[in-house]
C-alpha positions in Angstrom: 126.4 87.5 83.4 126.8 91.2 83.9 127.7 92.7 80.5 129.1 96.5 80.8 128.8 98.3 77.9 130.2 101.6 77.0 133.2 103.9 75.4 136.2 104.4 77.5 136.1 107.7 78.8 139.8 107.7 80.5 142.2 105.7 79.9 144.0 105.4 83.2 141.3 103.8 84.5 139.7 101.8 82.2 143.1 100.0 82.3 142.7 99.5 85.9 139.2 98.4 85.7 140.0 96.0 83.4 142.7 94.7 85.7 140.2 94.2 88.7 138.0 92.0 86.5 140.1 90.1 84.8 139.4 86.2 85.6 135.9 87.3 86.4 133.6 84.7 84.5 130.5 86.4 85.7 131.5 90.0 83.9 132.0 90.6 80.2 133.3 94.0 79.0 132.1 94.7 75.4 132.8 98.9 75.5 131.6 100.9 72.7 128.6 99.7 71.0 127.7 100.6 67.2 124.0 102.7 67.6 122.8 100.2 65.2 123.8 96.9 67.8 121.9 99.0 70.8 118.5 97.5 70.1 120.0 93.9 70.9 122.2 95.0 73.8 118.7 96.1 75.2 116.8 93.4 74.5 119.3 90.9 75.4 119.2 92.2 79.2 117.6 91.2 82.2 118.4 95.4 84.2 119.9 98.1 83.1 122.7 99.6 85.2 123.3 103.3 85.5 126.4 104.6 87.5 127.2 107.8 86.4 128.1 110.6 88.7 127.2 113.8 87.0 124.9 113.5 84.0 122.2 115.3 81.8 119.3 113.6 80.9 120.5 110.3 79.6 119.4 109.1 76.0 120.7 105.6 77.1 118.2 105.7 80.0 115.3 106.8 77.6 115.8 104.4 75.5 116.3 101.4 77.9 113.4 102.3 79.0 111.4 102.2 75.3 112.4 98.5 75.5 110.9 98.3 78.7 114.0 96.9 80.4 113.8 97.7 84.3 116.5 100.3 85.9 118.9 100.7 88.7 119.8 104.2 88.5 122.4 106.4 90.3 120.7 109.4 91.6 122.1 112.2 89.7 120.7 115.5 88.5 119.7 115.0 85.0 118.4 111.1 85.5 116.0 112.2 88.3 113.2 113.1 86.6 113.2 110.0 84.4 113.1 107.5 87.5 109.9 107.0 90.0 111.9 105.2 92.4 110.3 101.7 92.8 107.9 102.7 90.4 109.6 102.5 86.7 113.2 101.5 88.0 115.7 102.3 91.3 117.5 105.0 92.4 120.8 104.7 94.5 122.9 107.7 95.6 126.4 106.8 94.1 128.4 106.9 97.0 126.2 104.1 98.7 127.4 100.7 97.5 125.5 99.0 99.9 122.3 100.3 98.7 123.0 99.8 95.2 124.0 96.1 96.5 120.8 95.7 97.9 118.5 96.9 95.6 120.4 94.8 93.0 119.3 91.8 94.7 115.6 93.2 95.3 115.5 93.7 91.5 117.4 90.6 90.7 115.3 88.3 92.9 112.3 89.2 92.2 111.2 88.7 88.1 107.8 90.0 89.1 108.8 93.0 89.9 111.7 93.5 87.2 108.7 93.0 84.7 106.7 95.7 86.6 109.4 98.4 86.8 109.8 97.7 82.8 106.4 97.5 82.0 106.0 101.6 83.9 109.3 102.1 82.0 107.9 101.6 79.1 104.9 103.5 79.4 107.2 106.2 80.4 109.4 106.5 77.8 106.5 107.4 75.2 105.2 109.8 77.5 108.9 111.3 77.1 109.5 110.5 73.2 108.6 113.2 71.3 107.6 111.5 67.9 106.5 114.8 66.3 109.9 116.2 66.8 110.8 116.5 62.8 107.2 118.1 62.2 108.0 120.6 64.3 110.9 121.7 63.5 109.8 122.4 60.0 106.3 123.9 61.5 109.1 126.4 63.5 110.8 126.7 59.9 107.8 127.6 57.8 106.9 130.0 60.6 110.6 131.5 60.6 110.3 132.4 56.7 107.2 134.4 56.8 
């Protein structure tokens, strides 16, 4: 089952997305998902698909990757740094759908190596997690008021 989760972003064509699926047993749309309801939507699957086009540095990306869920990522500028390809997940260029077909199947086929690219996901993500954030921002306060 291939779940897509996510706001709609344009209207226009969301509508006609929704079209090209429809009768599709295999794909669920669910859209926007409460913060709170992320942890299961996480846990609950097998890869984590990444499409965008232009993008910063995806939260959603970090934090599939605290769950150690394995990747398939489009190669855009801010999501770059986060991916080793074949390492902790799998870069595509956007534009190649036969690439992204492919190493679909590579990652699909294979649960060895989904595990694998989780398990370095994992390990990534707290290398990226900044768990002292809150400290120091009121280490930069303290030092702002003297």
């Amino acid at each position: 089952m291939l779940t897509l989760v996510g706001p709609v972003a344009d209207e226009g064509y969301d509508k006609e997305f929704r079209d090209k699926i429809k009768g599709l047993d295999w794909i669920r749309y669910v859209g926007g998902v409460p913060i709170g309801n992320m942890e299961s939507v996480f846990l609950e699957s097998d890869v984590i698909l990444n499409c965008s086009h232009f993008e910063g540095e995806s939260n959603a990306i970090i934090e599939a990757m605290y769950y150690g869920r394995p990747l398939l990522v489009s190669k855009v500028n801010g999501d770059i740094p986060l991916i080793d390809d074949g390492v902790n997940g799998l870069l595509f260029e956007p534009e190649n759908e036969d690439l992204v077909s492919k190493k679909a199947e590579d990652m699909i086929s294979d649960r060895a190596f989904r595990e694998k690219l989780g398990q370095n996901a994992r390990k990534k993500s707290l290398q990226l997690i900044n768990t002292h954030e809150s400290e120091n921002y009121e280490n930069l306060y303290l030092l702002s008021i003297k």
